[in-house]
C-alpha positions in Angstrom: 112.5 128.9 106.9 112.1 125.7 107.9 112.2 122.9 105.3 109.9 120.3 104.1 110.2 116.7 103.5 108.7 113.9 102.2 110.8 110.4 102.5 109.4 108.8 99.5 105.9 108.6 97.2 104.2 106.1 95.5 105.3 104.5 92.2 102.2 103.2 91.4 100.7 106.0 89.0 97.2 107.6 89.7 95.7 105.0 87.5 98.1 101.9 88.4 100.1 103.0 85.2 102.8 100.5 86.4 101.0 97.6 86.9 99.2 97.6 83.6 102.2 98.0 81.7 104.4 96.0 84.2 102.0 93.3 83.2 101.5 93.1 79.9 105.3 93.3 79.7 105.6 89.5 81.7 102.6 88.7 78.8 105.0 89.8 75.7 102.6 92.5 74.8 105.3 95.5 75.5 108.9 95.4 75.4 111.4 96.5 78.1 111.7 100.1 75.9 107.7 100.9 77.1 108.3 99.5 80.1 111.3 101.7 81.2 109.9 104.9 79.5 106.2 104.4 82.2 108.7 104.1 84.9 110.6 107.3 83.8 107.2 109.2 83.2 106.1 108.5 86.3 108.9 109.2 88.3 109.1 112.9 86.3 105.4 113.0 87.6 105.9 112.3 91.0 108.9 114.7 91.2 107.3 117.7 89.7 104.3 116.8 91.9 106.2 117.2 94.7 107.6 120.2 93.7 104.5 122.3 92.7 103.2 121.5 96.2 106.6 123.4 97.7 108.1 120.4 99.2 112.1 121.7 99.9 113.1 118.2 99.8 112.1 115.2 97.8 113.3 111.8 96.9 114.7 109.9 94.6 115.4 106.0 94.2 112.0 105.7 96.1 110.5 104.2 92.5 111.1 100.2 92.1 109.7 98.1 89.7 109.0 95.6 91.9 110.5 96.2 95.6 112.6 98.7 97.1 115.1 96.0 98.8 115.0 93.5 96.1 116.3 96.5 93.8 119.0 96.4 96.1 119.8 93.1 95.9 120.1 93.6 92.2 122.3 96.4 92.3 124.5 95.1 94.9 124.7 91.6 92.8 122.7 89.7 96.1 121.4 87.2 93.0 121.7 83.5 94.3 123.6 81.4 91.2 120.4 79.8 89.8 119.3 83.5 88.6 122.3 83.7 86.6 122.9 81.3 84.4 120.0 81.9 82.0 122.0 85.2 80.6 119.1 87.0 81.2 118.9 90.9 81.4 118.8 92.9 84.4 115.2 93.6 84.5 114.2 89.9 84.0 116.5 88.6 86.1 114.8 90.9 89.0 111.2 90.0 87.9 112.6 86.6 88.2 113.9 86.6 91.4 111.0 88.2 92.7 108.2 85.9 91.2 110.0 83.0 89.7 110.2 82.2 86.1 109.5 79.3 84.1 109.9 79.4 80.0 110.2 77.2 77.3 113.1 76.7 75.2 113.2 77.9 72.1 115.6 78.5 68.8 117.1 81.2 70.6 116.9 80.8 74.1 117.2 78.1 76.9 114.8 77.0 78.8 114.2 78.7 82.4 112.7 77.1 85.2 113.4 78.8 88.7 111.7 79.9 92.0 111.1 83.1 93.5 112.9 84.6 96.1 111.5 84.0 99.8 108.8 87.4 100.3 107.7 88.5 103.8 106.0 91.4 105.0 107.8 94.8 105.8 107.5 95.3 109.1 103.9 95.5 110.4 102.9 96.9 107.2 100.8 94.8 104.3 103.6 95.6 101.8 105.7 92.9 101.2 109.3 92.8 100.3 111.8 90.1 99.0 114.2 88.8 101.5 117.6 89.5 100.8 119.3 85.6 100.4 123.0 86.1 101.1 125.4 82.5 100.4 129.0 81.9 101.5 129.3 82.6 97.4 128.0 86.2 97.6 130.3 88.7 95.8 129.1 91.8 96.7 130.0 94.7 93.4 127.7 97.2 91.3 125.2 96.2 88.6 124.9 99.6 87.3 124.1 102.7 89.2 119.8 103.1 89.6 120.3 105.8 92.2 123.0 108.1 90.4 120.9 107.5 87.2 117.5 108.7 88.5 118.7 111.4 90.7 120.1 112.4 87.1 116.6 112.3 86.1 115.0 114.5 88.1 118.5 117.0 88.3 117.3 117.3 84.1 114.3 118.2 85.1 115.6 120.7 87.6 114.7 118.8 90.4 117.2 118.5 93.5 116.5 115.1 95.0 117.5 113.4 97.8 118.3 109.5 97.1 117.4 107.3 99.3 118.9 103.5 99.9 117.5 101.2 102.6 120.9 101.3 105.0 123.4 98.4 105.1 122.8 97.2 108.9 118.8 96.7 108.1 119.5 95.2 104.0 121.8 92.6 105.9 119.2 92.1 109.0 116.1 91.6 107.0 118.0 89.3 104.6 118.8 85.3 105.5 121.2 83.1 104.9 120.5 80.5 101.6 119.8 76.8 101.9 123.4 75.8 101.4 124.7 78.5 103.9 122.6 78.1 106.8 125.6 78.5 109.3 126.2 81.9 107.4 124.8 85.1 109.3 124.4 87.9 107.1 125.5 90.3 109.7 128.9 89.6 109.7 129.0 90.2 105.6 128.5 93.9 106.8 132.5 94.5 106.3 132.4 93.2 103.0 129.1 95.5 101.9 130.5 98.5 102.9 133.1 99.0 100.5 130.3 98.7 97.6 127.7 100.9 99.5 130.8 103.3 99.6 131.2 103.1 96.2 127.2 104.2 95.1 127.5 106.7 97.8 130.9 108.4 96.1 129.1 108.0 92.8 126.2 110.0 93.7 128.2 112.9 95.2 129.8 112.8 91.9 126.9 113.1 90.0 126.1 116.6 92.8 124.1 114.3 96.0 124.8 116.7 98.5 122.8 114.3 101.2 121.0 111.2 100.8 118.4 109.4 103.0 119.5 105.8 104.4 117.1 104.0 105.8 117.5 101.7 108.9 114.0 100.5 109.6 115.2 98.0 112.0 116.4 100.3 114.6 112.5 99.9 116.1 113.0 96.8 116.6 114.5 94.2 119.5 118.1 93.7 118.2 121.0 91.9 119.5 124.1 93.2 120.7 125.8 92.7 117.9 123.9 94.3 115.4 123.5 97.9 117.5 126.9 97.7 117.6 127.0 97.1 113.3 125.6 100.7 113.2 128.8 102.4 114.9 131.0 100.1 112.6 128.8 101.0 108.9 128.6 104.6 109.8 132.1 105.6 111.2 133.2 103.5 107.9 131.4 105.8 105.6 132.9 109.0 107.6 136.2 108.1 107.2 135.8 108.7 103.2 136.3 111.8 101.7 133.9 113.1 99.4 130.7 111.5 100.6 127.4 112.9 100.8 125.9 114.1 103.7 124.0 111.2 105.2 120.5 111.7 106.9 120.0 108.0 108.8 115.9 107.6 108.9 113.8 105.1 110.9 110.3 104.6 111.2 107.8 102.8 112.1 107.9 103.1 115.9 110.4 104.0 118.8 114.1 104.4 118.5 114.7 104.3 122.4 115.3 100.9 122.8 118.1 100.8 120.2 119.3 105.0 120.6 122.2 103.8 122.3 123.2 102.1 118.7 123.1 105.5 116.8 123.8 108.1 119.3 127.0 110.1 118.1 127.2 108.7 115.3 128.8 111.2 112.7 126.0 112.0 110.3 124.6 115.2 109.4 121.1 114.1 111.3 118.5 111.8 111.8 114.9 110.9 111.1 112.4 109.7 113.3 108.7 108.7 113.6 106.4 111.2 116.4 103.2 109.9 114.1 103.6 106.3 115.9 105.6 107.5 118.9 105.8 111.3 119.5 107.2 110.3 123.7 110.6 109.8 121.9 111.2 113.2 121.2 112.8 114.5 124.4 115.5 111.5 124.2 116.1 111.7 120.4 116.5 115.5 121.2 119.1 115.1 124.1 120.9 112.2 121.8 122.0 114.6 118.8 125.1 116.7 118.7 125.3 120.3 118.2 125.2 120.5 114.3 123.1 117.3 113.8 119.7 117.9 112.6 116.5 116.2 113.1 113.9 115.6 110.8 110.3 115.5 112.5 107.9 113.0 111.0 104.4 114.3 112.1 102.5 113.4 108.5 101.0 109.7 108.7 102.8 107.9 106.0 100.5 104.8 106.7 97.1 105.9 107.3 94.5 108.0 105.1 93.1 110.2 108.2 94.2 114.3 107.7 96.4 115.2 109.9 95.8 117.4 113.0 97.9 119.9 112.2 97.5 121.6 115.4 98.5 118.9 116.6 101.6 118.4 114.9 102.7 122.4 114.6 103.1 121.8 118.4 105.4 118.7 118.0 107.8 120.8 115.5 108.1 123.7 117.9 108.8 121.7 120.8 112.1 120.5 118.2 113.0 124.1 117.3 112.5 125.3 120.8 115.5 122.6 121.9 117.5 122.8 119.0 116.8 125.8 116.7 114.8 126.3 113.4 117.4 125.7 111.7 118.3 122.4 112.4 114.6 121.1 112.0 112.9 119.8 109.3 109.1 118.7 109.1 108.4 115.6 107.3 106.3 112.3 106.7 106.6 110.3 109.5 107.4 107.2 106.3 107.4 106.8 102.7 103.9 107.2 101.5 104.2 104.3 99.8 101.4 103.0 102.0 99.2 105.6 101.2 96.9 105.7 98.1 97.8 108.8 95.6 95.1 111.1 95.2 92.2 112.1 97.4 90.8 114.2 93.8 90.1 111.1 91.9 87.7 109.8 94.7 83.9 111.1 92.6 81.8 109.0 94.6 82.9 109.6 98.4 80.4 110.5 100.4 81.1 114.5 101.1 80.9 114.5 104.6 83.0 111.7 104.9 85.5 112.4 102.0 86.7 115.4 104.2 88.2 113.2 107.0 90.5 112.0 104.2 94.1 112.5 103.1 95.8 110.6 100.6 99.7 110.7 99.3 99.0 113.7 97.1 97.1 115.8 99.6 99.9 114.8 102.5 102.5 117.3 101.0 100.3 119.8 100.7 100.0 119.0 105.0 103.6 118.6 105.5 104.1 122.3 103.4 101.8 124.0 105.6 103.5 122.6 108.9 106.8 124.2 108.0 105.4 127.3 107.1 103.5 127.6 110.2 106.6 127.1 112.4 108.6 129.1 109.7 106.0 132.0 110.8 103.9 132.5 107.4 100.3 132.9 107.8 98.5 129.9 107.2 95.2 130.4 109.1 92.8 129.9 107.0 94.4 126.0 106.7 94.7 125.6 110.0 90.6 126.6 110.1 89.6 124.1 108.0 91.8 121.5 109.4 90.3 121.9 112.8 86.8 122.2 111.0 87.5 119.4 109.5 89.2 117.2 112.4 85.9 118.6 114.8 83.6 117.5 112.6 84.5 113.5 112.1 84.8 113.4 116.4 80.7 114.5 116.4 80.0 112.8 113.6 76.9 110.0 114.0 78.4 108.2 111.5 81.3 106.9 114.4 79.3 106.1 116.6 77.0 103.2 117.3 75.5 102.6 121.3 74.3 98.8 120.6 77.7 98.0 119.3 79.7 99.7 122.0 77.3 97.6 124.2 77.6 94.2 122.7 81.5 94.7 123.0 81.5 95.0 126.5 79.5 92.4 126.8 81.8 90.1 125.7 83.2 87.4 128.0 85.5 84.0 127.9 82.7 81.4 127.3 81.5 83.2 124.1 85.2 83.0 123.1 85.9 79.4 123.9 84.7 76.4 122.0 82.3 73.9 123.8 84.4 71.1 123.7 88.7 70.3 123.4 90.1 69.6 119.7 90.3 65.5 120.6 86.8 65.8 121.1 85.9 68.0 118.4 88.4 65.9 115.9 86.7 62.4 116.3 83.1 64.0 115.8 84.7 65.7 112.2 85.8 62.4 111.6 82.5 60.6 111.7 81.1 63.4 110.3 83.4 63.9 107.5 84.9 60.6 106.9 88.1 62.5 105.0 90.9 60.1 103.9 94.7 60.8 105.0 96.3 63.6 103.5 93.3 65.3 102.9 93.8 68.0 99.6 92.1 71.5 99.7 93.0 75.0 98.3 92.9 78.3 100.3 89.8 79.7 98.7 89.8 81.8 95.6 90.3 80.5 92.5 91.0 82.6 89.5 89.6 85.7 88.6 89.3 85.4 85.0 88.8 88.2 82.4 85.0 87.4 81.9 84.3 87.5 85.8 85.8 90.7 85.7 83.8 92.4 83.1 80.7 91.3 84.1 81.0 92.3 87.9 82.0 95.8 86.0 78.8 95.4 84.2 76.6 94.8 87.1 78.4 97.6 89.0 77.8 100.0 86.2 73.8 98.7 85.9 74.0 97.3 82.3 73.4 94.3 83.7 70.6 93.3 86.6 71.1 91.4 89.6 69.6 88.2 88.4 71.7 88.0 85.4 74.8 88.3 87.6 73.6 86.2 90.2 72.9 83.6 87.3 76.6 84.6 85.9 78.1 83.5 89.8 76.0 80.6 90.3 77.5 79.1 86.7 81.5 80.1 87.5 80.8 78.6 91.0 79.4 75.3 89.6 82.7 75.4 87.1 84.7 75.6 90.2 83.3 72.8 92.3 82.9 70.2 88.8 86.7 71.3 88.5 87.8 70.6 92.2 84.9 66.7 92.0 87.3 66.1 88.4 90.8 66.6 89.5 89.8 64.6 93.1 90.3 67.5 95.9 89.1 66.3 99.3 86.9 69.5 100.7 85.8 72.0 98.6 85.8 75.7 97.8 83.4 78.0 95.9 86.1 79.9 94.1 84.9 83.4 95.2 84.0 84.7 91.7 81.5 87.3 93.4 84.8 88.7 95.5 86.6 91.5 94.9 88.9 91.8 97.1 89.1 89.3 100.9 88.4 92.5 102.6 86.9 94.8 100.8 83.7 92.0 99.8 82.5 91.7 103.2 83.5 95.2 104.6 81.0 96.6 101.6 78.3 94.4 103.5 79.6 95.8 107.2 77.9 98.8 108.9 80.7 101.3 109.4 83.4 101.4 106.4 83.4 103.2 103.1 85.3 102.8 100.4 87.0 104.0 97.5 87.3 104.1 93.7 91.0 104.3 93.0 92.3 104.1 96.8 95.0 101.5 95.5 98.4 100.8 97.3 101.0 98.5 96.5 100.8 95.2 98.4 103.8 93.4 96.1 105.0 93.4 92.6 102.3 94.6 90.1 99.9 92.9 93.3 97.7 96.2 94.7 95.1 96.4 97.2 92.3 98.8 97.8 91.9 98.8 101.9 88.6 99.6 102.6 88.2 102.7 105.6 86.9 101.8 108.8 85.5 105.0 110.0 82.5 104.1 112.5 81.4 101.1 114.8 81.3 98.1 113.2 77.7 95.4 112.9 76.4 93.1 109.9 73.6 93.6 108.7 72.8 91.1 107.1 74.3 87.5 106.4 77.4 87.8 103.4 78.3 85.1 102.3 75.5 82.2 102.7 73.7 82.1 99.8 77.1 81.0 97.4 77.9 79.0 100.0 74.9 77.1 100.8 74.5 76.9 96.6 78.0 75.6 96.1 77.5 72.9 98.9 74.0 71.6 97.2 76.4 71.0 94.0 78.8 68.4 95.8 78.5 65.6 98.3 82.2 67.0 99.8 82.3 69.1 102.0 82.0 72.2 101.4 84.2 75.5 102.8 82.4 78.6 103.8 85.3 81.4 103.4 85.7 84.2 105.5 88.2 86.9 106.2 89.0 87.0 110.1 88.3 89.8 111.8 92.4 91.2 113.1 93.0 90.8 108.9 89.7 92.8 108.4 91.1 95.1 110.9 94.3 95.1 109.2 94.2 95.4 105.6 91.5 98.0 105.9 92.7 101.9 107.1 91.5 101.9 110.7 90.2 104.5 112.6 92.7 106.5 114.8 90.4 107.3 117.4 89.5 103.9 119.1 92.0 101.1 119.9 92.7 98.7 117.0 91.8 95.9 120.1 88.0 97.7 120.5 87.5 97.4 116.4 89.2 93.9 115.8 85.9 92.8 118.7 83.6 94.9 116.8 84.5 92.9 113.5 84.9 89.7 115.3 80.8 89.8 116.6 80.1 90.7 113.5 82.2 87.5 111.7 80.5 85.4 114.6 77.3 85.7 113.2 77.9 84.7 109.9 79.7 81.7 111.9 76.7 80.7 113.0 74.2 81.6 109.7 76.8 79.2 107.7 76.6 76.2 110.0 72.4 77.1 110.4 72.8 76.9 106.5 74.2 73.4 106.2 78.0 74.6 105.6 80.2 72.1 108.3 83.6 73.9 107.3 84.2 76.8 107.6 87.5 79.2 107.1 88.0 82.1 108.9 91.5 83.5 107.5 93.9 85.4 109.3 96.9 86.1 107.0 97.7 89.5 108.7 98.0 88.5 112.4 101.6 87.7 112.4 101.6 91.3 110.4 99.7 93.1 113.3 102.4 92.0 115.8 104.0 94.7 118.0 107.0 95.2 116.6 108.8 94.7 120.3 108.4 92.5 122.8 106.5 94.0 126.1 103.2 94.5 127.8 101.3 96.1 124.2 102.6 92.6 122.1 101.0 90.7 125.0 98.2 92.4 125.2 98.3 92.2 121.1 98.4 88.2 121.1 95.6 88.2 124.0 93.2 90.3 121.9 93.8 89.2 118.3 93.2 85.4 119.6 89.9 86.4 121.3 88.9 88.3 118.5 89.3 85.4 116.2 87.4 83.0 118.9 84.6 85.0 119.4 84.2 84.9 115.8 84.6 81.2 115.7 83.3 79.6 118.8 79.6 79.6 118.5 79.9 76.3 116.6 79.0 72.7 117.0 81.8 70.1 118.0 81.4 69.1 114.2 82.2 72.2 113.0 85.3 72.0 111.7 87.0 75.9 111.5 90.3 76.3 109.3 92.3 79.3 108.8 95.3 80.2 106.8 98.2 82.5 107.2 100.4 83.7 104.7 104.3 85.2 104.4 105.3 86.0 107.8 107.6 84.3 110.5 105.3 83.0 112.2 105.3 81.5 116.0 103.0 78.4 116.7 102.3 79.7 119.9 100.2 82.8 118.3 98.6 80.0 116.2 98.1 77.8 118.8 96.0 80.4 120.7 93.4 80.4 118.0 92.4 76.7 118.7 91.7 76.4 114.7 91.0 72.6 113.9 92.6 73.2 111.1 95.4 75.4 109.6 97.3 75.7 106.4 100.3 78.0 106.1 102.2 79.9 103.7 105.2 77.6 103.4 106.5 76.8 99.8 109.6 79.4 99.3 110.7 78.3 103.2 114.4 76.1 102.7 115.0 76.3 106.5 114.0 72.7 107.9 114.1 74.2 111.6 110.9 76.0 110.7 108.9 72.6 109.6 110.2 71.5 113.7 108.8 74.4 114.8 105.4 73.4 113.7 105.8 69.2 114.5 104.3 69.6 117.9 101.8 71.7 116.8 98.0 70.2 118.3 96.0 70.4 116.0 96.2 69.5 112.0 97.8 71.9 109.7 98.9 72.3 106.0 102.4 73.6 105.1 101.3 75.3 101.4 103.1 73.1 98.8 103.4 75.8 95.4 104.0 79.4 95.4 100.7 81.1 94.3 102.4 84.0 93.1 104.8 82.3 90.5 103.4 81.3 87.3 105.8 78.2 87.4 104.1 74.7 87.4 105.6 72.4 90.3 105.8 68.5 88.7 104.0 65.7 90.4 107.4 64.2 91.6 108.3 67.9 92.9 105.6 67.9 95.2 106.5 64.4 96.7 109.7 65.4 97.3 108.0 68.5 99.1 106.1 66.6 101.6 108.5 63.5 102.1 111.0 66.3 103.8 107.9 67.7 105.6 107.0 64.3 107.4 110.6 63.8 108.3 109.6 65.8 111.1 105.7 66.6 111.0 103.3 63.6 111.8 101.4 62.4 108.7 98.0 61.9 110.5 98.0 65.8 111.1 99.0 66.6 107.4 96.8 68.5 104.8 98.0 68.8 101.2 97.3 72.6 99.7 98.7 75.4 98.1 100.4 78.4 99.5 97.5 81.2 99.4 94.6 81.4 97.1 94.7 81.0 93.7 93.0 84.4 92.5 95.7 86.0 90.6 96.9 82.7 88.7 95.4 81.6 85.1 93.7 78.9 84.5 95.8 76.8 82.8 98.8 76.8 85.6 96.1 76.4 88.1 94.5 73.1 86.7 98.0 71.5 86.4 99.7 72.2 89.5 96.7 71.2 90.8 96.2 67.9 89.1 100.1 67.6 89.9 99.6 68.3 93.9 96.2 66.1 94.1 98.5 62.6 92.5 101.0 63.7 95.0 98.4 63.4 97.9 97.5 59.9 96.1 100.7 58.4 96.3 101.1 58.7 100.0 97.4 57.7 100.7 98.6 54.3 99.0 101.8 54.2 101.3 99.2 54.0 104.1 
């Protein structure tokens, strides 16, 4: 019979088990005993899960409590020397290198005050990861064994697992070299990682691995010559010791073709490929492997919640086995479902008809199980009838379909997506408009989302209290919020977003065409988890979204003002999209939709206005070619025909946040103004990217997702190496993101700290 597999599954719990104690662990109110003993539970859930629902073969090490890679870093002792001289233990020391720590001294411990770790998104995913950081200092060795202990787990349990380990060519790609090694490539550390990847690898086949999973993500992506060759050099390495498991190399994520050269021949026992996000490959992966090697078929979307057509994919699997034989064929996930939210069954308030399009992690193996039966011969009609029921049923569906928004898309042309006027022009009519002084200081947008905001949105969303009590409730937090900002002296203003749940999810609830879930959480970062709202029809606005708290916060304050919105390739993005349109026809849809509340803001009296794009660099193609042009051509008229409407006055910001990004791709947007993710950047060459930039920009000054405080004198040294090489006139002072998750107390000081910064170079002027 042919076997099943899944590559990985969330670690999250069904009821984000590992957040809540993962967090009140970093507030004292656990210790590291509770916290290890969730993680252990819910990998002994996950595994049995998997096995109830007949999955052959199921993995291990896929749990983190943080990141899969930075895990790696920790057990591979990748831990720059400013993490280890605080004596801390290993599960602090990864929580610190992940979000930074900053403690107090006290009668038994030293004081601790040290960034995070550079993070930056996996792939074209919204999961981010921490970037290796490798130094001339490195000394690769084992810090314990995490793999060999938790494939122990599960083998108590009388689970056989399959480990997995992201693969040494990707780990040492993905990583970058430290701020006192910047002539160091990480590539050519490979020879000295090996050895210790070696060593993991004979310690699992001790402890009865007979294969493990390696990941090598990167092999969909445009590499140099040098690192498709790393692949022959890792592999033939690992052959040539005894005693090894067998090695399944997996990639994902798109197409292998480019790069099959790199792994053809290799001597492994098979590989893993993606036919969700590119099932053309197939006849050349096919033709690449040897006569024993197997191939496992990923037809299950691990990144999407749609359910599968398993017609669809029964037809992909046999066109495997009919090359190659049943019995070198497995079916699996085309990914980890990591990206996927766990359980379809805890969704009560779905709408019926819609809920039946859906497929979450838990009700993916149950998919994958039926495929390989299917081809395995068993009789599995009466699933394959109520998958094509089902599948029939969303493609006639009037919910997909809207005529007057299919119309207004193709009515869409360049004037509508061009501003009236160049940036000089529209610059020196902001500037008599908005009289700002130099090194104007803003924020992103949110600030925090305190306990008390919390319960009462619960409250109103659960009717015990009515809509003018909350509305009272919002209009107070946002008065707090702009009294705040006036106090501490920030230039143009925010609301604070108090009425927001989530960037996305606020104004896709007020969007014709999505739906949304209760507990349809994935893991964005850390104990950080989202809740992407599902695009499944045309997209229109009924109604304006975000006026009203705007237009109140702006009669509070003489200072201008933002007006915040989410831009429509981020909408597009961080929501599940539909898979049967174009991403390009749904990111226009949302961007009409974005353009008139453009114009209701700036009817309303609101003169800025922020339309953020933090997932466009994410959206990227992940090769160069004719779909990433067509990509940067679409996502930038997307975002202009949300924001061109305007007056020369006008002034539209955005923001983008942890990605390499390419001023080009910004450039195209023609925002007047932009601020940037930029605080955990050490490479100077990407500030001189950025200095011929047109049009203003702000490089964020503080990490948003530390709790650490940055000092006044921090922040001028900051910006002093920032206008070595980026024109003052141009530069804004703000944070790195928005300030939602942060408390209070860390938000007023760095702050205060950043706003006296700004003040000390106005009076250099």
């Amino acid at each position: 019979m042919v076997q099943s597999s899944v590559l990985g599954f969330p670690r999250i719990g069904a009821n984000r088990e590992l957040k809540k104690t993962t967090e009140a662990y970093w507030s004292g109110k656990v210790n590291v005993e509770e916290l290890l003993k969730v993680g252990k539970d819910l990998r002994a859930h996950n595994w049995k899960l998997q096995k109830d629902a007949g999955v052959d073969v199921i993995a291990s090490n896929d749990f983190s409590y943080y990141d899969q890679v930075l895990d790696l870093s920790l057990l591979f002792n990748v831990i720059p020397d400013r993490y280890t001289k605080f004596d801390l233990a290993p599960i602090d020391v990864l929580f610190a290198m992940g979000r930074g720590l900053q403690r107090k001294a006290t009668d038994s411990t030293p004081a601790v005050d040290v960034t995070a770790l550079e993070m930056v998104k996996w792939f074209d995913s919204n999961y981010h990861y921490v970037r290796p950081t490798f130094s001339h200092s490195t000394q690769f060795k084992l810090n314990g064994q995490k793999p060999v202990d938790e494939y122990l787990e599960a083998k108590a349990l009388g689970i056989e697992t399959r480990p997995v380990l992201v693969g040494p060519v990707s780990y040492l790609f993905l990583g970058k070299s430290d701020k006192d090694s910047l002539d160091l490539d990480p590539i050519s550390l490979l020879s000295k990682i090996l050895p210790v990847y070696a060593e993991i690898l004979a310690k699992l086949a001790a402890a009865g691995a007979k294969t493990v999973q390696i990941d090598e993500p990167i092999l969909v992506l445009d590499l140099p010559q040098k690192v498709q060759a790393a692949f022959k050099q890792a592999y033939e390495f690992f052959a040539q010791h005894a005693g090894l498991p067998e090695i399944i190399l997996a990639t994902y994520f798109g197409d292998v073709r480019p790069n099959l050269a790199a792994v053809e021949g290799l001597p492994v026992a098979g590989f893993h490929y993606d036919f969700v996000r590119c099932p053309e490959q197939i006849d050349e992966v096919i033709k690449a492997l040897t006569p024993k090697q197997v191939l496992s078929v990923g037809v299950i979307d691990g990144r999407n919640i749609w359910k599968a057509d398993i017609t669809k994919a029964i037809a992909v699997v046999k066109k495997a086995i009919t090359a190659i034989g049943a019995e070198r064929v497995i079916v699996a996930t085309s990914s980890s479902l990591l990206h996927t939210p766990v359980d379809l069954s805890n969704e009560k308030k779905l709408d019926a008809e819609i809920k039946d399009w859906f497929s979450f992690a838990t009700q993916k193996l149950a998919e994958v199980v039926v495929v390989a039966k299917a081809v395995s011969g068993a009789d599995v009609s009466g699933a394959l009838e109520a998958n094509k029921k089902s599948i029939s049923a969303r493609a006639a569906s009037a919910i997909t379909n809207d005529a007057k928004v299919q119309e207004r898309v193709a009515s869409i042309n360049e004037k509508m997506a061009t501003r009236a006027s160049a940036f000089n022009a529209r610059l020196a009519e902001q500037k008599k408009h908005f009289n700002l002084p130099a090194f104007p200081t803003t924020t992103i947008g949110s600030f925090p989302q305190t306990k008390d905001i919390r319960i009462n949105r619960n409250k109103f969303t659960k009717g015990e209290i009515t809509a003018e009590q909350y509305e009272k409730f919002i209009e107070s937090e946002i008065e707090s919020v702009v009294r705040f900002q006036e106090e501490i002296g920030l230039d143009v203003l925010v609301h604070g977003e108090p009425e927001r749940n989530d960037m996305v999810q606020y104004f896709g609830e007020q969007l014709k065409g999505y739906a949304f879930t209760s507990n349809g959480w994935v893991q964005s970062y850390g104990s950080r988890y989202v809740r992407p709202p599902i695009i499944v029809g045309d997209i229109s606005r009924p109604k304006a979204m975000s006026v009203k708290e705007s237009v109140y916060a702006q009669s509070l304050t003489s200072k201008p003002m933002k007006g915040m919105l989410t831009g429509p390739v981020t909408c597009l993005r961080w929501s599940f999209p539909r898979n049967d349109v174009s991403h390009k026809v749904q990111s226009l849809q949302l961007g009409l939709a974005l353009r008139d509340e453009v114009n209701d803001l700036e009817k309303a009296g609101v003169y800025v206005i922020q339309v953020d794009e933090p997932a466009i660099r994410e959206g990227l193609p992940l090769r160069a070619g004719a779909e990433r042009s067509d990509y940067l051509q679409w996502a930038a008229q997307s975002f202009r025909v949300a924001t061109s409407g305007v007056e020369d006055r006008t002034q539209i910001h955005s923001h983008f946040c942890y990605s390499d990004l390419d001023p080009n791709h910004i450039k195209a947007l023609d925002a007047d103004v932009v601020s940037i993710e930029f605080s955990k950047k050490d490479d100077p060459n990407y500030i001189q990217e950025f200095s011929e930039y047109p049009n203003h920009i702000g490089l964020g000054l503080f990490d948003i997702h530390s709790p650490r405080i940055p000092s006044t004198d921090e922040f001028v040294a900051r910006i002093q190496e920032i206008l070595k090489v980026y024109p003052a006139e141009k530069f804004w002072v703000n944070p790195d993101c928005g300030l939602k998750t942060r408390g209070w107390e860390e938000t007023r000081a760095s702050l205060t700290n950043m706003v006296e910064a700004a003040k000390l170079f106005r009076a250099q002027q």
